[in-house]
C-alpha positions in Angstrom: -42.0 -0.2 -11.8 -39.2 1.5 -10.0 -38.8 0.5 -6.5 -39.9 2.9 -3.6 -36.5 2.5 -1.7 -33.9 5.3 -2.4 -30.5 4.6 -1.1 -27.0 6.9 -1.7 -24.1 4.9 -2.0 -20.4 5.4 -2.5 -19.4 2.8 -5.5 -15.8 3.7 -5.5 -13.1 6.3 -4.1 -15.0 9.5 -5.6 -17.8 8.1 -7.5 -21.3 7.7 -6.0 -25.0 7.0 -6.9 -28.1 6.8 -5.8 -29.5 3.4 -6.0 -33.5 2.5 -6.0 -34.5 -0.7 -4.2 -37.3 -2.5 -2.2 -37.8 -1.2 1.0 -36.4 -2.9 3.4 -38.3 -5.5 6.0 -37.8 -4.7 9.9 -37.4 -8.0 12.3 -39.0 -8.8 15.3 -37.7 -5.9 17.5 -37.0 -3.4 14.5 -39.1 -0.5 13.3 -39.5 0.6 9.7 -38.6 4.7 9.7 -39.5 6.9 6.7 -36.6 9.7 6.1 -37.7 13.3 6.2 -34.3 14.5 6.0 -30.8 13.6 6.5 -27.5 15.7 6.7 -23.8 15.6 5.3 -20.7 15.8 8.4 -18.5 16.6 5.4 -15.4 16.3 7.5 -15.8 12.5 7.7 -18.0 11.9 5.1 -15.9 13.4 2.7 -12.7 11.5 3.7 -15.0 8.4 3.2 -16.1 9.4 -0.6 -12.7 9.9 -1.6 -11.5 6.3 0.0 -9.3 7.8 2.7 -10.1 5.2 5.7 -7.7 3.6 7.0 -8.0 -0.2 6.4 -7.0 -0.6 10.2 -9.7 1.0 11.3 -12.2 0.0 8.7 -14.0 -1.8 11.1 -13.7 0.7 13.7 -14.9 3.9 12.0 -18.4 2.1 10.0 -21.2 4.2 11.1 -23.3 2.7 13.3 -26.0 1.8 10.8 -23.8 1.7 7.9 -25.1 -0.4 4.4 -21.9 -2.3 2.8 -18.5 -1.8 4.3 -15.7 0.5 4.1 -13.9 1.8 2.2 -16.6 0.5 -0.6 -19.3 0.2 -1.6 -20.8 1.7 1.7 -24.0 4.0 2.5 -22.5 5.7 5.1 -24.0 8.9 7.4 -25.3 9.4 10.4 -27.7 12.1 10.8 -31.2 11.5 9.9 -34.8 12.2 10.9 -37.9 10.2 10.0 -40.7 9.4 11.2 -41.4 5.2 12.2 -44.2 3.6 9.7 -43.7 0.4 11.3 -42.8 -1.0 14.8 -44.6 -0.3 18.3 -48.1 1.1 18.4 -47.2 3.5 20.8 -43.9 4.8 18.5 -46.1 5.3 15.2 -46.3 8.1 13.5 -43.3 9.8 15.7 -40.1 11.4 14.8 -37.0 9.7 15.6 -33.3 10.7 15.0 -30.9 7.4 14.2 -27.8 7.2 13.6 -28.4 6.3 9.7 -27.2 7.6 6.5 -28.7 9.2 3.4 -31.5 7.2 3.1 -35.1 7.2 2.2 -35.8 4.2 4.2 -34.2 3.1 7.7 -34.3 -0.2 9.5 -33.2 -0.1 13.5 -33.8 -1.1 16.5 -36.0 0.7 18.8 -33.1 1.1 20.9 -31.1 3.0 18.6 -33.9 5.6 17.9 -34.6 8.6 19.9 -37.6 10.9 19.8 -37.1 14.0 18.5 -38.4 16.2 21.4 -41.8 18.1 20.5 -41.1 21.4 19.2 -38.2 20.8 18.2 -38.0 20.7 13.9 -36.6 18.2 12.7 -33.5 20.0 11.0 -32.4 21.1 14.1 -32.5 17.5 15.6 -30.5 16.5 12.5 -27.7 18.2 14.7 -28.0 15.4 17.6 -25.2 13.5 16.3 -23.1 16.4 15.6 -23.6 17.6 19.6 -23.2 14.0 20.6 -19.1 14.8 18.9 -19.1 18.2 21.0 -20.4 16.8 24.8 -18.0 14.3 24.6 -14.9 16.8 24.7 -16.6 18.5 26.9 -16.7 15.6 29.1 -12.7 14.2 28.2 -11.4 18.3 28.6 -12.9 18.1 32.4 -14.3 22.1 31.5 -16.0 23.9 34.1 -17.6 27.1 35.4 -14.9 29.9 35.2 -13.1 28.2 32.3 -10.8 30.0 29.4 -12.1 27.3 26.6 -11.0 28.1 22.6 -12.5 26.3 19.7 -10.0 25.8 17.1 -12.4 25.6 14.0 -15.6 27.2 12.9 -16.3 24.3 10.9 -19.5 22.4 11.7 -18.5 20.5 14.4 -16.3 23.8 15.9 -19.6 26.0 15.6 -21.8 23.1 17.3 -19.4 22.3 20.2 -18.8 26.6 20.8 -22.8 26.8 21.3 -22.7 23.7 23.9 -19.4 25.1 25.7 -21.1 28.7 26.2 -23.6 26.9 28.0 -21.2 26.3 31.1 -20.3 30.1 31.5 -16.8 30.1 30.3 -14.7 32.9 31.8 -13.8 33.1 28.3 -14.8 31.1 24.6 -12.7 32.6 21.8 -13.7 30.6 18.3 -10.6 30.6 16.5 -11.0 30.5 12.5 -8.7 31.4 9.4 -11.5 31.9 7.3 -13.2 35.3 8.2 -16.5 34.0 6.6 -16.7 31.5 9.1 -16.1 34.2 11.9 -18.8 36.3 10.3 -21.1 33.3 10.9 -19.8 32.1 14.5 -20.1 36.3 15.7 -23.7 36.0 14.2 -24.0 33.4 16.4 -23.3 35.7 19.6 -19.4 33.9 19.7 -16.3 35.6 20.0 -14.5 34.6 17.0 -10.8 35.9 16.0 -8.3 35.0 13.7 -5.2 32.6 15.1 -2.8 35.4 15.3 -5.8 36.9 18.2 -6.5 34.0 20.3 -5.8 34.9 23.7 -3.5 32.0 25.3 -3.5 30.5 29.1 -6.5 28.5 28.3 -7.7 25.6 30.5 -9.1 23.5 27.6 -8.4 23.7 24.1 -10.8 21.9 21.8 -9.3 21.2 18.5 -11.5 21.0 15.2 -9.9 22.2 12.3 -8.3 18.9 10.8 -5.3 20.6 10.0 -1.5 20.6 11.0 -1.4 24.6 11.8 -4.5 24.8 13.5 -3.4 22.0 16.3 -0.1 23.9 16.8 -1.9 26.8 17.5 -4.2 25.3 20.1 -0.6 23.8 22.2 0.2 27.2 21.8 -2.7 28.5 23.4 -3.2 26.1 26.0 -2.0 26.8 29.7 0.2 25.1 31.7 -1.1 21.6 32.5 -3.7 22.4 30.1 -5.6 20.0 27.7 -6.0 20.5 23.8 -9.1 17.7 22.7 -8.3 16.1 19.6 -11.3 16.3 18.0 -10.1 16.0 14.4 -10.6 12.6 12.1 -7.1 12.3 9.5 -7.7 9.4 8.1 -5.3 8.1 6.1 -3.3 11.1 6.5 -0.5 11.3 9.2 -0.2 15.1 10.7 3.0 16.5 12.3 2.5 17.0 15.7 5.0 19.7 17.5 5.9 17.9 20.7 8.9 19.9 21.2 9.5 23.5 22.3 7.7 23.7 25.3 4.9 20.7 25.5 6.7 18.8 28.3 7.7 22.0 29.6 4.9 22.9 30.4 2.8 20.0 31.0 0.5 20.0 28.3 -1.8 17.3 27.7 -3.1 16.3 24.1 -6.4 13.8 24.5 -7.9 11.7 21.7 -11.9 11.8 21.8 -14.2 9.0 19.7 -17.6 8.8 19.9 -17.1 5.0 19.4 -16.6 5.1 23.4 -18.3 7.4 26.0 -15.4 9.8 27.5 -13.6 8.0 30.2 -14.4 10.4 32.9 -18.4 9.5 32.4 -18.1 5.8 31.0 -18.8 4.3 34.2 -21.9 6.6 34.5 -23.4 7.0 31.3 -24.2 4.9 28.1 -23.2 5.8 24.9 -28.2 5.9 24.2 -28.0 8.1 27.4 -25.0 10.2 25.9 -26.7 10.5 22.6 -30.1 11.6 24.6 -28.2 13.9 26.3 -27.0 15.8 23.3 -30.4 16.1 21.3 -31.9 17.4 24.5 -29.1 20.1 24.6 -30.0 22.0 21.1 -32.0 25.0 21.9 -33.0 27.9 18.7 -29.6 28.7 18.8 -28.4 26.1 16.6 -31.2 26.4 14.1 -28.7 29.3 12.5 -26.9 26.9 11.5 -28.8 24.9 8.6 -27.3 26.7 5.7 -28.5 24.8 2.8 -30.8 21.9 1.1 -30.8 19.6 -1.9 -32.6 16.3 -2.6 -31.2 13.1 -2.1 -30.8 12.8 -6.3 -28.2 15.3 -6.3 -26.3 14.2 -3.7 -23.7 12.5 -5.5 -22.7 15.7 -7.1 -23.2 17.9 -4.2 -20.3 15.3 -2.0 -18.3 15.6 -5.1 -18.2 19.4 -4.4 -17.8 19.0 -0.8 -14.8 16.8 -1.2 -13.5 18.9 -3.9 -13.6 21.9 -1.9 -16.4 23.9 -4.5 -16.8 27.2 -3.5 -20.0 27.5 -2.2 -19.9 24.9 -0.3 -17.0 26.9 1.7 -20.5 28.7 3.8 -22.0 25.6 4.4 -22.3 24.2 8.1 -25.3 22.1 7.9 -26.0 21.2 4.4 -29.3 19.4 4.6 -30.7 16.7 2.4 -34.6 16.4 1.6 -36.8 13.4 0.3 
């Protein structure tokens, strides 16, 4: 017989699979979660397919309930929904978000789940982790009422930290994209989106998403004086220029790293990273349903990353490419 348990891993720098084993046994203080659905970041899990981790920070950038270790073989991820089939009485039967992978099973700690607020579907809550990314810049960029905030980068986490940043009533929230698909899908989202040669500058806080060498001198470019641009961006192994010259002491800019590893250090003495994490699934409202784009089950995964990393075509319109079990 073939065992229940369904499990994607990555064997080697672009080759993956998914394996079928025995479902896995929760301790003491664990609860036994059946997967409804799960989600592909495809900015870091792509880097991690194609074996682009650092071995520095190997330990430093596992997922929090990774399977294996990086670079490989790992199951990595970290957005899923399921509902718990085993653990508390009073926690049957109820959907919780974890930070897991693409699995069809998930072990953790009680701690580590959160319930998925009622009404809210389950693909939408898929986006916890993803707003969890976005409140913490919020919190390190020190953005407030009045604000002139840009996104640099309609990308998935761009689009999701926009729709939280619009909730502080920004003087002014210019998304700025290349692609003019992607600022077709951020204007459908009621944003202002323009292309880099457009963004309006003397911006308090700059939050920077696009991964890439232009799109970072563009947001020092379009910061204000003694403004901040938020690193948001994962390189990996790769090693971007960074234009510190010109005008960036000049003017007093200020370029801040932000990892959800740690809560941002203007909150850290005041919140948890569970009460950050709570914080961000209660924050998605039906605005952010608009942006699950696309589905496929769990067997085609391997080929559908493959695409990702390899930069297919259609997977250029995907923001939240959802997986199903």
């Amino acid at each position: 017989m073939t065992p229940p348990g369904r499990e994607f891993w990555i064997e080697a720098p672009g080759s993956a699979r998914v394996r079928h084993t025995a479902l896995p046994e929760p301790g003491p203080e664990e609860m036994l979660i059946e997967t409804e659905c799960s989600a592909i970041s495809p900015g870091t899990e792509t880097l991690v397919y194609r074996g682009e981790v650092p071995e520095a920070v190997a330990d430093l950038m596992a997922a929090p309930q990774q399977l294996g270790e990086l670079p490989c073989p790992v199951s990595h991820g970290y957005l899923n929904v399921g509902t718990v089939i085993r653990g508390p009485q009073e926690l049957l039967g109820q959907r919780v978000f974890t930070l897991s992978g693409h699995r069809s099973h998930v072990v953790a700690a009680a701690r580590d789940c959160h319930l998925v607020p009622e009404g809210m579907s389950s693909e939408r809550a898929l986006l916890a982790g993803i707003a969890e990314v976005g409140l913490n810049a919020v919190w390190e960029s020190r953005s407030s009422l009045g604000d002139r905030i840009a996104v640099v980068g309609a990308g998935l986490v761009g689009l999701v930290t926009a729709l939280l940043v619009q909730r502080l009533t920004p003087s002014r929230l210019q998304v700025v994209e290349v692609d003019s698909g992607r600022r077709a899908i951020a204007e459908q989202l009621g944003l202002d989106a323009v292309g880099p040669e457009k963004a309006q500058g003397d911006n308090d806080a700059v939050l920077h998403t696009s991964a890439s060498e232009p799109g970072l001198a563009r947001a020092l470019e379009i910061t204000g004086d003694d403004g901040v641009v938020v690193e948001m961006s994962w390189y990996g192994a790769q090693q971007p220029r960074v234009p510190l010259g010109a005008d960036f002491h000049a003017r007093r800019l200020s370029l801040v790293s932000t990892q959800v590893g740690q809560v941002a250090a203007p909150k850290r003495l005041r919140r948890t990273r569970r009460e950050r994490l709570t914080a961000a699934l209660n924050l998605l409202d039906e605005r952010f349903d608009a942006l699950v784009t696309g589905h496929s089950p769990l067997e085609q995964l391997p080929a559908v990353m493959e695409d990702f990393a390899c930069g297919k075509v259609w997977t250029r319109d995907e923001i939240l490419h959802v997986v199903t079990y």
